[in-house]
Every structure is written in structure tokens, then in C-alpha cells.
C-alpha positions as CSV (number, residue, x, y, z in Angstrom):
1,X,-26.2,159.9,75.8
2,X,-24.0,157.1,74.6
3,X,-26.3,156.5,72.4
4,X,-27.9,159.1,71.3
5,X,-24.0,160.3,70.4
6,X,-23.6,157.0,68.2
7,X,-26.7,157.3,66.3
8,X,-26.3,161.3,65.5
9,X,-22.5,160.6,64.3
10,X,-23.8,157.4,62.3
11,X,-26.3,159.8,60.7
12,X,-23.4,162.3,60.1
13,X,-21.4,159.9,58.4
14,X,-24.2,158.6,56.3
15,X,-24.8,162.7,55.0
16,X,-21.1,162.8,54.2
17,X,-21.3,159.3,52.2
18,X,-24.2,160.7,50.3
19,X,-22.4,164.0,50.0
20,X,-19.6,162.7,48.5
21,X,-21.3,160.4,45.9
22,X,-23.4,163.7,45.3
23,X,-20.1,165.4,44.6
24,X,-18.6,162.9,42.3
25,X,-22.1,162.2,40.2
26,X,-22.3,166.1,40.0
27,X,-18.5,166.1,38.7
28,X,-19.4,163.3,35.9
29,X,-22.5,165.0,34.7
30,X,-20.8,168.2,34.2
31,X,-17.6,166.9,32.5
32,X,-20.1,165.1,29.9
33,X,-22.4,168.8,29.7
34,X,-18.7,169.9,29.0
35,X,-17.8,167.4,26.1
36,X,-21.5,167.4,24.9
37,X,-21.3,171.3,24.8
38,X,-18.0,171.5,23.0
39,X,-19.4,168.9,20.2
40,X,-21.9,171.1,19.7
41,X,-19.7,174.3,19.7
42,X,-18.0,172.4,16.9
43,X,-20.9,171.2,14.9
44,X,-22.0,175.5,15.3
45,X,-18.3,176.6,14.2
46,X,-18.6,174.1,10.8
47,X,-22.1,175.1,9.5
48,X,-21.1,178.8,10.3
49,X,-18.1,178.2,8.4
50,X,-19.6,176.6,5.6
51,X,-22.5,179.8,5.3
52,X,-19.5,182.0,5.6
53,X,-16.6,182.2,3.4
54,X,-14.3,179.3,2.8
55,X,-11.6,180.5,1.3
56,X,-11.0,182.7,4.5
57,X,-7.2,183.1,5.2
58,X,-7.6,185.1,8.4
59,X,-5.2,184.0,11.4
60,X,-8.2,183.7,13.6
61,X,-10.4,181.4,11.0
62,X,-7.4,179.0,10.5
63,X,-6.5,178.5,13.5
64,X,-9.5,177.5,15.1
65,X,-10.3,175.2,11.4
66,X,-7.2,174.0,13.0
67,X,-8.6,171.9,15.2
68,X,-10.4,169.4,12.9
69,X,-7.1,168.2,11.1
70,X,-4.5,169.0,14.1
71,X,-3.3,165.2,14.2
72,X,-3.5,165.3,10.1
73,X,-0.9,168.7,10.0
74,X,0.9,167.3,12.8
75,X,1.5,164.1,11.0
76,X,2.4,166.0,7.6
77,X,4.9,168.6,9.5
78,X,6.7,166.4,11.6
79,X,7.1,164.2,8.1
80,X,8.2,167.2,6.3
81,X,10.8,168.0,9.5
82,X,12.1,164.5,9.5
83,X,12.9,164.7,5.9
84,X,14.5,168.1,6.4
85,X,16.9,166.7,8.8
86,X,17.7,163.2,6.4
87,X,18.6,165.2,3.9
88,X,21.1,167.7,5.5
89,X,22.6,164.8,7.2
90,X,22.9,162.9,3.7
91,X,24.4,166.2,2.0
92,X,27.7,165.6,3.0
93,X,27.9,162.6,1.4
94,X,29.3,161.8,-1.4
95,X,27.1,159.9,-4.6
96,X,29.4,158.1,-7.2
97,X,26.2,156.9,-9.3
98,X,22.7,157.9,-10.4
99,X,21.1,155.2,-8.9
100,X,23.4,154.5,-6.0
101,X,21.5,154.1,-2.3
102,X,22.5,154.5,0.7
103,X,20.5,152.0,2.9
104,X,19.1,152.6,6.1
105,X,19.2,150.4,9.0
106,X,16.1,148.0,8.9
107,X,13.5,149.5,11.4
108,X,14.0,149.1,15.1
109,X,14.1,146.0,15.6
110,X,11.4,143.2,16.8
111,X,8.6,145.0,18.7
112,X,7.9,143.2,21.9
113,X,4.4,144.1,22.3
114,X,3.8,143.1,18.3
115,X,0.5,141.5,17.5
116,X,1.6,140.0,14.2
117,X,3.2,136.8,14.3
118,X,7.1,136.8,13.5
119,X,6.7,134.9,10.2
120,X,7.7,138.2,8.7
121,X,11.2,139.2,7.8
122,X,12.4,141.0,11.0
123,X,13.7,144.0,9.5
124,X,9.9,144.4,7.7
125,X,8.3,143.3,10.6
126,X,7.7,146.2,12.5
127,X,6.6,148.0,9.6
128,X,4.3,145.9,8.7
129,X,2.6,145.6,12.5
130,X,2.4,149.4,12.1
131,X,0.7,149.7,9.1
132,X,-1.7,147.3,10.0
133,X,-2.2,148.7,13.8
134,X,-3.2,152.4,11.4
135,X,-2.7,154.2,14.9
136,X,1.0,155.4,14.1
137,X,2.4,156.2,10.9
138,X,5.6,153.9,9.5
139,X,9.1,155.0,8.2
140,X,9.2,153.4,5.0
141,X,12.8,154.0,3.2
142,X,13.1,157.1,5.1
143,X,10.0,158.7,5.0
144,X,6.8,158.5,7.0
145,X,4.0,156.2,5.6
146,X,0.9,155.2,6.2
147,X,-1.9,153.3,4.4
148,X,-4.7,151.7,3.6
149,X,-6.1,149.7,0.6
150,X,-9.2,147.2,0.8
151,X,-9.5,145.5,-2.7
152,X,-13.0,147.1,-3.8
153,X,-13.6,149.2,-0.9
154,X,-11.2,152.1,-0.4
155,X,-7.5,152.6,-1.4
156,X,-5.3,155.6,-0.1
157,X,-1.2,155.5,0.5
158,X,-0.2,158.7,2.4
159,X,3.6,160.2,2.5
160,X,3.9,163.4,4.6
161,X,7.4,163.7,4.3
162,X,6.8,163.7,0.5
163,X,3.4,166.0,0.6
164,X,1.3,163.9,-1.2
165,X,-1.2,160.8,-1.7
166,X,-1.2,158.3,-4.3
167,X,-5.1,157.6,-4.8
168,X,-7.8,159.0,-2.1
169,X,-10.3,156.3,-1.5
170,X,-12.4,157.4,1.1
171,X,-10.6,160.4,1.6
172,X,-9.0,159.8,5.4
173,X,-8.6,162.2,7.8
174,X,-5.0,163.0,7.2
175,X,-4.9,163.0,3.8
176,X,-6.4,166.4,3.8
177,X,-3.0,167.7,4.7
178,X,-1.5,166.4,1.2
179,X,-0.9,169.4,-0.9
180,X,-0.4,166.9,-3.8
181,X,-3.1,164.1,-4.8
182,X,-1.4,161.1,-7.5
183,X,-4.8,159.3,-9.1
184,X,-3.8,156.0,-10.9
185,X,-7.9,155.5,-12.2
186,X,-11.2,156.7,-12.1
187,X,-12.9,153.6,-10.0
188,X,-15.0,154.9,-7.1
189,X,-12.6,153.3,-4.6
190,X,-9.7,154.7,-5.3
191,X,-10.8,158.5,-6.2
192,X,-14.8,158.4,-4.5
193,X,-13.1,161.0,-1.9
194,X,-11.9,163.9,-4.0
195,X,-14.8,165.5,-3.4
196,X,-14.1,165.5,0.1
197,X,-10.4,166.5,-0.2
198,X,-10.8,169.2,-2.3
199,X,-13.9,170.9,-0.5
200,X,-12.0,170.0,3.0
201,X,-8.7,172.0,2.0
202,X,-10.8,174.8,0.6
203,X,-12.9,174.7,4.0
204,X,-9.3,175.2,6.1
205,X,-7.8,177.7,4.2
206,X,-5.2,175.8,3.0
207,X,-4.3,176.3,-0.9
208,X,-6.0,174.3,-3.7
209,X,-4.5,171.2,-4.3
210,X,-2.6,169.5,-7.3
211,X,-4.0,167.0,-8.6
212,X,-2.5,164.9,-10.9
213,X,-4.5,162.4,-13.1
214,X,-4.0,160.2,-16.2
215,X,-4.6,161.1,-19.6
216,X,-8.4,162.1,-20.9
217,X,-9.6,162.4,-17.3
218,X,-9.6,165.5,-16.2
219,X,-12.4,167.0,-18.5
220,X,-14.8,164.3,-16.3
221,X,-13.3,164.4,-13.0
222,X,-13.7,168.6,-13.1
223,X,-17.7,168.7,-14.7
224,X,-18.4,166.1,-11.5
225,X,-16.8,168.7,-8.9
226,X,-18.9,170.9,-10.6
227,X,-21.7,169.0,-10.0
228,X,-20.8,168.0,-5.9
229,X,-19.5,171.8,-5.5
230,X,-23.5,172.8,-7.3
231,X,-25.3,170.5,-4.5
232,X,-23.1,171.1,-1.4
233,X,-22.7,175.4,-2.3
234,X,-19.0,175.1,-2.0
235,X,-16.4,176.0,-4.1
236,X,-13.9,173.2,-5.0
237,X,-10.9,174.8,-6.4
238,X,-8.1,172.5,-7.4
239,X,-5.3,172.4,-10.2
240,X,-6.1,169.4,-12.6
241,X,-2.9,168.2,-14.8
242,X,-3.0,165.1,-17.1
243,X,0.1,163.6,-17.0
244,X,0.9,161.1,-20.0
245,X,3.7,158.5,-20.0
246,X,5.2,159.3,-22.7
247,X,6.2,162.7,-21.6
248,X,9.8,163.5,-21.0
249,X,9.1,166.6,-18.6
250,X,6.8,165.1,-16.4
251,X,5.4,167.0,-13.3
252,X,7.6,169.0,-11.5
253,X,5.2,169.5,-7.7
254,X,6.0,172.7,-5.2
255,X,8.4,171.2,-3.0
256,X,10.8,170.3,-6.2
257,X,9.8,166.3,-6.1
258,X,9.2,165.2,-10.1
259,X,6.2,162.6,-11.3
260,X,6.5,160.3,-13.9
261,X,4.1,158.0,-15.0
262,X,4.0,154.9,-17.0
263,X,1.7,152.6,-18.6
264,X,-0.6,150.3,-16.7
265,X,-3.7,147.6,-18.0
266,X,-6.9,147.8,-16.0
267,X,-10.3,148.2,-17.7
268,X,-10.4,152.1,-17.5
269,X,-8.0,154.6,-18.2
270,X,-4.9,154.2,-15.7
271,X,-1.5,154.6,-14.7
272,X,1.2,154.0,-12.2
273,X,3.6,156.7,-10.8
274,X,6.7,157.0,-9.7
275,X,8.5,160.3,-7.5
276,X,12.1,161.2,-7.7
277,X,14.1,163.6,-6.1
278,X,16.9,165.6,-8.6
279,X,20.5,165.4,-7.0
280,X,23.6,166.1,-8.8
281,X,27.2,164.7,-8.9
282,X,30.5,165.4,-10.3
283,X,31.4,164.6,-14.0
284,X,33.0,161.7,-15.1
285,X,35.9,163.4,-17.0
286,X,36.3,165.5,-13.5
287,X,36.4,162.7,-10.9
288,X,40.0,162.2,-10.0
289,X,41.1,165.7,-10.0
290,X,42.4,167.4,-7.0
291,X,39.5,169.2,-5.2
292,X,41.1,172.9,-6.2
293,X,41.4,172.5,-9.4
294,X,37.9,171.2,-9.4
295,X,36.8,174.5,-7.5
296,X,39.0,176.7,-9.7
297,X,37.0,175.2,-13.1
298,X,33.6,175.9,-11.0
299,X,34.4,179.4,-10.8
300,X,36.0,179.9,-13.9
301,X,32.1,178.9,-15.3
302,X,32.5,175.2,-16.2
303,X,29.7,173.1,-15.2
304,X,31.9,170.7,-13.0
305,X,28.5,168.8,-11.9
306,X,25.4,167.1,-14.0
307,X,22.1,166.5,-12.1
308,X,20.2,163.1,-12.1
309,X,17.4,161.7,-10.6
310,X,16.6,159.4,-7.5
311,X,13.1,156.9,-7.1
312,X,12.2,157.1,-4.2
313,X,8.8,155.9,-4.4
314,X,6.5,154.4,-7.1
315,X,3.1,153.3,-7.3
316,X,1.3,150.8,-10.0
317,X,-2.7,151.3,-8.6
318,X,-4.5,148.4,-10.2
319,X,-3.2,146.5,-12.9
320,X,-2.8,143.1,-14.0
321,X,0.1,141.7,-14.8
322,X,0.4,143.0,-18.9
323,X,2.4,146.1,-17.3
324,X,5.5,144.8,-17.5
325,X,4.7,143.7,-20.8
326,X,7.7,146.4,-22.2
327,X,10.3,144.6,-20.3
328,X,9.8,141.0,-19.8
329,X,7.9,140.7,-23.7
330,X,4.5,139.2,-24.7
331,X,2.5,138.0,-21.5
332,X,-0.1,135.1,-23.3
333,X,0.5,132.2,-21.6
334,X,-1.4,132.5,-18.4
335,X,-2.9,129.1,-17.7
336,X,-6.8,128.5,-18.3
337,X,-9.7,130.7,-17.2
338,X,-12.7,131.7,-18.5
339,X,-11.9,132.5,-22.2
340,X,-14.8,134.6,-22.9
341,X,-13.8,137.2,-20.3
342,X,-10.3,136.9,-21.1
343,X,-10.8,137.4,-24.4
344,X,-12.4,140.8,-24.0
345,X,-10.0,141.8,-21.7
346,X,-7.3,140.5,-24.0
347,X,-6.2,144.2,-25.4
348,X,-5.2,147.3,-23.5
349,X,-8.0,149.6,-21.9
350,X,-6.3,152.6,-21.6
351,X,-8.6,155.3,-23.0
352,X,-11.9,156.4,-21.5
353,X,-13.3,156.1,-24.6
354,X,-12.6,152.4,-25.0
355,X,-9.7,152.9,-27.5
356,X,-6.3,151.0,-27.1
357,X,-2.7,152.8,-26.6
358,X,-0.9,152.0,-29.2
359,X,2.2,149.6,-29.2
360,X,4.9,152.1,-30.0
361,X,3.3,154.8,-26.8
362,X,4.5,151.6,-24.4
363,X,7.6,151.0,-25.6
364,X,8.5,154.8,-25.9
365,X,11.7,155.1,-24.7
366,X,10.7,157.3,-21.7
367,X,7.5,155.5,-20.7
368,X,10.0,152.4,-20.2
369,X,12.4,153.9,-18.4
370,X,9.5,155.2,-16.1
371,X,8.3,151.7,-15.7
372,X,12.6,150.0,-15.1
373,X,12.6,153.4,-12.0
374,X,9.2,151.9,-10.9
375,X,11.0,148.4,-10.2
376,X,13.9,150.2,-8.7
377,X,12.5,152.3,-6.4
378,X,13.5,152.4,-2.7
379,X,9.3,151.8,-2.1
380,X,7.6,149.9,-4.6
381,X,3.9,150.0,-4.1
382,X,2.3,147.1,-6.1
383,X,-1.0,145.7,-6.2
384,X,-1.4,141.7,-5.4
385,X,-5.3,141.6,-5.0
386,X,-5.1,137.2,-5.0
387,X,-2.9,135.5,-3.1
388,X,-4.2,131.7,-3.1
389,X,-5.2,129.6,-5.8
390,X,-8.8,129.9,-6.0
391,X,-8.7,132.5,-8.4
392,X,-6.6,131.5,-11.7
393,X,-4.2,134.1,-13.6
394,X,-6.6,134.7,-16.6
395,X,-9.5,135.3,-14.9
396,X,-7.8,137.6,-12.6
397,X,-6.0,139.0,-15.8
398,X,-10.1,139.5,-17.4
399,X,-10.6,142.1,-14.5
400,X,-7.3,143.9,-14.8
401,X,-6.0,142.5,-11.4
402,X,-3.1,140.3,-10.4
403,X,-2.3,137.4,-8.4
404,X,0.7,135.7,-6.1
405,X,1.4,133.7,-9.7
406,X,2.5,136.6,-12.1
407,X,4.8,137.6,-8.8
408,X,6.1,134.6,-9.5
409,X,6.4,134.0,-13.0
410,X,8.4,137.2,-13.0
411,X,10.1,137.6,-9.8
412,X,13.5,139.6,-11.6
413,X,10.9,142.3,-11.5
414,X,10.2,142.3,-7.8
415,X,13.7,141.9,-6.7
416,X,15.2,145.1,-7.7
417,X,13.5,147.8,-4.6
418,X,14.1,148.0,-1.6
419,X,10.9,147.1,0.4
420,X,8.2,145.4,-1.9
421,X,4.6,147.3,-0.4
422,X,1.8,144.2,-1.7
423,X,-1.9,146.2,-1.1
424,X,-5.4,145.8,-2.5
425,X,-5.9,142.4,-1.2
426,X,-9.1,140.8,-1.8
427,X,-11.9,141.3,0.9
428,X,-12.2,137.7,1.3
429,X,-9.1,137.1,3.1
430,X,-8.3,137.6,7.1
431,X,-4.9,139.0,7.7
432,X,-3.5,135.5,9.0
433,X,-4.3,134.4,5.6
434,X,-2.4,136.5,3.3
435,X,0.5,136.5,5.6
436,X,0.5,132.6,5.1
437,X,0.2,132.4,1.8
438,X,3.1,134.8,0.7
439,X,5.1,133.2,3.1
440,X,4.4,130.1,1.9
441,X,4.3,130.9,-1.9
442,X,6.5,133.7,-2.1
443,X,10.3,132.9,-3.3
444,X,12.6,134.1,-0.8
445,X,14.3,136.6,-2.6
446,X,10.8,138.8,-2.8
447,X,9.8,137.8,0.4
448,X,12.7,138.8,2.6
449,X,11.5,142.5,0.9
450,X,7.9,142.0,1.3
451,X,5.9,143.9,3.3
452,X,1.8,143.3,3.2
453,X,-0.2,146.2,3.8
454,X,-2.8,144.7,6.4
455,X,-5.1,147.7,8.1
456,X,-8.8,147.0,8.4
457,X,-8.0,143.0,7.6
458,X,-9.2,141.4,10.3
459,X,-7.4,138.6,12.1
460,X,-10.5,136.5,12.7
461,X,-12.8,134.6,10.0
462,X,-15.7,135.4,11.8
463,X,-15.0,139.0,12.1
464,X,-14.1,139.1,8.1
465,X,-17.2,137.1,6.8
466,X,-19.1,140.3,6.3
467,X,-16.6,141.5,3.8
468,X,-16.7,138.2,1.5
């Protein structure tokens, strides 16, 4: 009976094993039915959407469209919160000059769990890690950031806090949520993903975008959403403005930021931008009087306050180093390179019909203030694609791009913002790399403001051969 009692409870105990592992397989298979089910659910909701009407603005239709860009509003809003609450902690203060800043504390210190080697200026160096990780956005000067830009393959800088995107690359995920798009050229990897933006906002409900583009574009860029909006059945609606740099007005967007733009040299059409905010202050011939008397002119109808404008942000897309041509004078002497190419490259391309801008458009007097705000900015965003010396000044110059060298040979320029954004480095380089060489190369003056925009770079040669 012993026994037979041991070898009916070792049975019983091998039916619960099985039992159990039963359970738990069951469990796993029906939690993958679960996600494999909802995938599908969401692949069903997006062709029914796209056979139904996009422009739907129903509670019910947005809200569930919700769900394909919840991380991109989330990371929009919370943007637009944080800048709500900077500036009604900054109203108080009071501003003595137009281009007066206040600055803020430099990041959070060193990050302990940091994969980027501390070569960096501390204060940059935790925004830097973070632009590179891509997995959290950055505060930049005070307002959320995030990038990235691949010389040649795909270029998009995001500002939530702001509502908009300079360039659109590939069109990422959260740039959807812009309400404002800033395009600096026409090459494919900078603007290939308008289509996408445009038919994306259209898809969600949300209202057609502004899109703001250089002179002479627009006519193109609108018959080829035509053409996409003809072969995908979607309307693209979206408010094209060309915006020259000679104009004094410039582009006032919907939340009361103003765009500027000024002149840039790439082989096609192009242009950099730069955002302000409009403040005011007091008067000159009223600053010393007693406050009452100041609030007794107020009401009395004098105009006791004149407004003024704030860079926050500005933006060069790609250029060589002939932009700052208006303020630093003739840029010839570059070194050698191949003269043919430089030679053809030798005037301005800034017409999409091959003609030049004339001399007396970039030194108007407003397209060079644009361009002095651009260097002043709390952000300056500026292309470096070459940061070694395998590729020389004029040859880089031939294909409208620039190198470590012209940072350089004009570092005055690159010492007036705040943080110094370098993006569009060449493919060829591993993260380590271009870290190194600025480091190295850099005078200390940019440096100590330098941060290198690093996402997708990969920190291993191996991994990065692909991309040479």
C-alpha cells in the first residue's frame, strides 16, 4: 500500500507539473493572439480610415487616430506646457535691452549612466548623450529638442515647445505633431517626407499645416503633392508661403513666433531661418521715472513701451561657408581643390532656375540683420558636414557644404549663441570620430558651446562601414 500510495502521488504530481506548464504555455499563446489581434485591429482601423473620410473631425475618429501619434502629441504638449510655465515665470522680469538673455543653468549636470565619453563640455554634455540616445527629447536653451540629421540621408530638427520643424527628412514619427514645417531646400533628404507629414495630419484630423519654403519653390513642391495625393487618393491640404530674405515682415506663425530668413549658398535654391519671440520694454526717455508717473502716462494714452524681438532659434540647412559672405566680406581664398568643380560652384545658386541673387538682395539691410540674429541666437543650428582633413575647403565649398576649417577661419561668427548645434555630419564617420576631432580642432571658445548632434552615428567602425 506503501507503495502503491508513492507511485499514485508521484503520478499526481507529475499531472500538476504538466498542468501548470499547460497553464502558462496557454497564457503566452493568448497574450501573443492578443497583440497579434490588436495589430491587426490597427492595420483594419487605418485602411478603413483611409477609404473613409480623412478630414473627419468627430470626437470618436480623433481619438482613436490618437493612438498612432500618442508619444508624438505627448511630446509636443508637454513642450508647449513647459514653455507656458518659462514664460510666466520670466514675465516678471525685468529686460533692459533687445538682445539681453537671461541664461539658464547648464543642464543637470553629468549623467552617471552616460554612454558618451566626458570629452564634452559638462554643461553640453548631457545634452548631447540625449540627442544621440533619440529615446528622450533634450532641453535646449529652454525649450524641448530633438534631432536627427545624417549628411545625405535624412535631416529633421523638432521643437515642440516652439510647434514646428526645421526640414522633414524622412518625416519621423513626432514630427507629425508640428503645426509649422521650416524647409531650408528642395534635396530629397531634407524635404522627401512632406508627403508623409502632410497626408499624416490630414489622416488625424489635425489642421493643415504651414509650410514655409524659400523663394520659387512652392509652385513645384505643390504640382508634386498633387501628384503623391493623385496616386495614394488622399487629399494633402497644406498652406505653402515663400518667404524671401529680403522681406521686412517676415512670417508671423499661429502661436505669435515670427520667421525670418536669410541668404544661404548650396547648389539649389535655399535658405536659413531664424524664430523670434516679440517682447517689449520701457522707453529710453521713460526709464528713470517713478513707476506712477510711468502708469499715469500709460493711461493718459502715451505709448510708454516699444516692442522688439528675441532669437531664440535659427537654422542654416546646408550651406557652405559663402553665407557669411555679408559680414566677414569676400570668401576666395580657400586653399586648393579641384578647380574645375570649384569653379562652377564659384557663384551663388540660389534660384531654381539656375539664376544668381543679386549682390545688393544679400546685403539688404534686413537680409543681414537676419543673418547677425542667426549668429546670436540662444540655438544656433549649423551644418559641419567634414570634420577631418581628408576633404579640403574648396572641394567641400564645390558641393555647397562646409568643413571644421571655415569654423575656424571665422570663429567671431561661432562665438556669439549660446549652444553651437554642429549636424549633417558626413556618413563616413563613427560618433567617436567627430567627437575627437572637434575636440581636437575646435578652438576653445566654440567648443566649450559645441554640441554635436550624434543619433543614428554609430560608435563602432564596423557597425558604420555600411554607411561609407
Amino acid at each position: 500500500r506503501c507503495m502503491r500510495h508513492i507511485v499514485v502521488g508521484t503520478r499526481t504530481t507529475t499531472r500538476l507539473c504538466v498542468s501548470s506548464q499547460l497553464i502558462f504555455a496557454g497564457a503566452r499563446i493568448q497574450q501573443q493572439q492578443q497583440q497579434h489581434f490588436s495589430s491587426l485591429k490597427d492595420q483594419r482601423y487605418f485602411v478603413a480610415s483611409r477609404r473613409t473620410n480623412r478630414r473627419s473631425t468627430s470626437s470618436s475618429s480623433t481619438s482613436s487616430s490618437s493612438s498612432f501619434l500618442a508619444s508624438s502629441l505627448s511630446f509636443f504638449r508637454s513642450g508647449s506646457r513647459q514653455q507656458q510655465s518659462l514664460k510666466q515665470s520670466s514675465s516678471s522680469k525685468t529686460v533692459n535691452a533687445p538682445l539681453a538673455r537671461d541664461h539658464h543653468p547648464a543642464g543637470q549636470g553629468k549623467n552617471n549612466n552616460m554612454t558618451t565619453p566626458s570629452n564634452l563640455p559638462e554643461k553640453n554634455e548631457n545634452i548631447a548623450d540625449q540627442l544621440a540616445r533619440g529615446n528622450q527629447p533634450a532641453m535646449l536653451a529652454g525649450h524641448k529638442y530633438e534631432a536627427i540629421s545624417v549628411g545625405g540621408f535624412e535631416t529633421c530638427h523638432m521643437f515642440p515647445s516652439l510647434k514646428l520643424c526645421f526640414d522633414i527628412g524622412r518625416c519621423p514619427q513626432k514630427a507629425v505633431a508640428a503645426n509649422n514645417l521650416l524647409l531650408t531646400h528642395t534635396h530629397l533628404d531634407h524635404v522627401g517626407g512632406i508627403f508623409a507629414y502632410v497626408a499624416s495630419r490630414g489622416m488625424l484630423g489635425l489642421e493643415p499645416p504651414t509650410v514655409v519654403v524659400p523663394p520659387g519653390t512652392s509652385t513645384k513642391i505643390r504640382a508634386a503633392m498633387d501628384a503623391v495625393s493623385a496616386l495614394d487618393g488622399c487629399q494633402m491640404e497644406a498652406t505653402l508661403v515663400e518667404l524671401s530674405p529680403t522681406s521686412a515682415e517676415g512670417v508671423r506663425l499661429s502661436n505669435g513666433l515670427i520667421v525670418r530668413a536669410f541668404f544661404t549658398s548650396h547648389p539649389v535654391v535655399s535658405q536659413g531661418y531664424v524664430v523670434y519671440r516679440s517682447k517689449s520694454k520701457l522707453k529710453e526717455e521713460f526709464r528713470g521715472l517713478d513707476q506712477k508717473d510711468i502708469a499715469a502716462r500709460a493711461r493718459s494714452g502715451v505709448k510708454v513701451n516699444e516692442a522688439y524681438e528675441v532669437p531664440l532659434v535659427s537654422f542654416t540647412g546646408d550651406t557652405d561657408v559663402r553665407f557669411l559672405q555679408p559680414i566677414v566680406g569676400d570668401i576666395s581664398d580657400i586653399g586648393d581643390g579641384d578647380e574645375d568643380d570649384v569653379a562652377s560652384h564659384r557663384h551663388y545658386r540660389d534660384d531654381v532656375d539656375g539664376e544668381t541673387a543679386s549682390p545688393s538682395d544679400r546685403h539688404d539691410t534686413r537680409a543681414v540683420q537676419t543673418l547677425r540674429d542667426a549668429l546670436m541666437a540662444d540655438a544656433f543650428l549649423c551644418e559641419c558636414t567634414f570634420v577631418d582633413d581628408s576633404v579640403k575647403r574648396a572641394d567641400a565649398l564645390a558641393f555647397g557644404h562646409m568643413t571644421y576649417q571655415d569654423i575656424v577661419a571665422h570663429r567671431e561668427c561661432f562665438t556669439k549663441c549660446r549652444h553651437l548645434v554642429l549636424t549633417h555630419f558626413s556618413a563616413r564617420y563613427r560618433a567617436q570620430e567627430v567627437r575627437d576631432a572637434l575636440q581636437e580642432r575646435l578652438p576653445t571658445d566654440v567648443w566649450e558651446r559645441c554640441i554635436p548632434l550624434l543619433r543614428q552615428f554609430s560608435e563602432s567602425s564596423k557597425d558604420n562601414a555600411s554607411s561609407k
